[in-house]
C-alpha positions as CSV (number, residue, x, y, z in Angstrom):
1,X,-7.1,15.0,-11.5
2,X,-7.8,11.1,-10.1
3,X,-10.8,12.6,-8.8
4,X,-12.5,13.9,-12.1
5,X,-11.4,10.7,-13.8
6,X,-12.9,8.2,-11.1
7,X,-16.1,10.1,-10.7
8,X,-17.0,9.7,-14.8
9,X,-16.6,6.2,-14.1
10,X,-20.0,4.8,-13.7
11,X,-20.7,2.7,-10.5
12,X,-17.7,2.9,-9.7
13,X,-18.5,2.5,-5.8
14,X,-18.8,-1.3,-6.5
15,X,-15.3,-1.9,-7.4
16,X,-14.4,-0.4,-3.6
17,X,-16.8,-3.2,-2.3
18,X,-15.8,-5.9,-5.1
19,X,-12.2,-5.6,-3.8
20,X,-13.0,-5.4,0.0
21,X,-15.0,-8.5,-0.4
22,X,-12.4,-10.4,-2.3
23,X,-9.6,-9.4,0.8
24,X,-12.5,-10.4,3.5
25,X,-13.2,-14.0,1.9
26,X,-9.2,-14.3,1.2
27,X,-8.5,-13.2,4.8
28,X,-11.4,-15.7,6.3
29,X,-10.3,-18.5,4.4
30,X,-6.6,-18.2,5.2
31,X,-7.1,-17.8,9.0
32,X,-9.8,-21.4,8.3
33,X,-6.5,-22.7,7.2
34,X,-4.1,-21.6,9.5
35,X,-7.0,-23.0,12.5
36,X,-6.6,-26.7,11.0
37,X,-3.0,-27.1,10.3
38,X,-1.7,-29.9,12.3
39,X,0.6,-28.8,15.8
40,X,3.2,-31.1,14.8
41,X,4.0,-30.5,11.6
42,X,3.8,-26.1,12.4
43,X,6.4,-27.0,15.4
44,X,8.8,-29.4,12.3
45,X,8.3,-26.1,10.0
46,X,9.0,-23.3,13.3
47,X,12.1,-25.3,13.6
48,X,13.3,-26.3,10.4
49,X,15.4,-22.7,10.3
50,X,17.2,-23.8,13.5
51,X,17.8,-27.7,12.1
52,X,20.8,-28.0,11.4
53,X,20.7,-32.1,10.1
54,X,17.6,-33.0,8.1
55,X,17.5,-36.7,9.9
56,X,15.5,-35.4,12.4
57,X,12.6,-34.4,9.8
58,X,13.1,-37.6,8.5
59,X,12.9,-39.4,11.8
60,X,9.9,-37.8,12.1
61,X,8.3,-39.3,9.2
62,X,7.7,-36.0,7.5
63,X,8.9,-34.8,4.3
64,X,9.2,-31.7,2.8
């Protein structure tokens, strides 16, 4: 059934490589931003679970 309806779609092969395109540049530009975030502030967010007092951001002269 999905099979007879997706073949009458015309070109319907560029939609498969519309979409992978869209999650390659998505992917790419999230791991670009994940390389530049700043050490400090990923080790104030890693630990901000375990914080139990919010001073100690503040100390740190970061806020959420």
């Amino acid at each position: 059934m999905w099979k007879e309806q997706l073949s009458s779609i015309e070109n319907v092969e560029y939609y498969a490589i519309i979409g992978f395109f869209i999650f390659f540049v998505f992917f790419i530009l999230i791991t670009i931003h994940t390389m530049k975030l700043d050490k400090k502030k990923t080790q104030i967010y890693g630990n901000l679970p375990l914080d139990e007092d919010k001073k100690q951001v503040e100390q740190q002269n970061f806020t959420l």
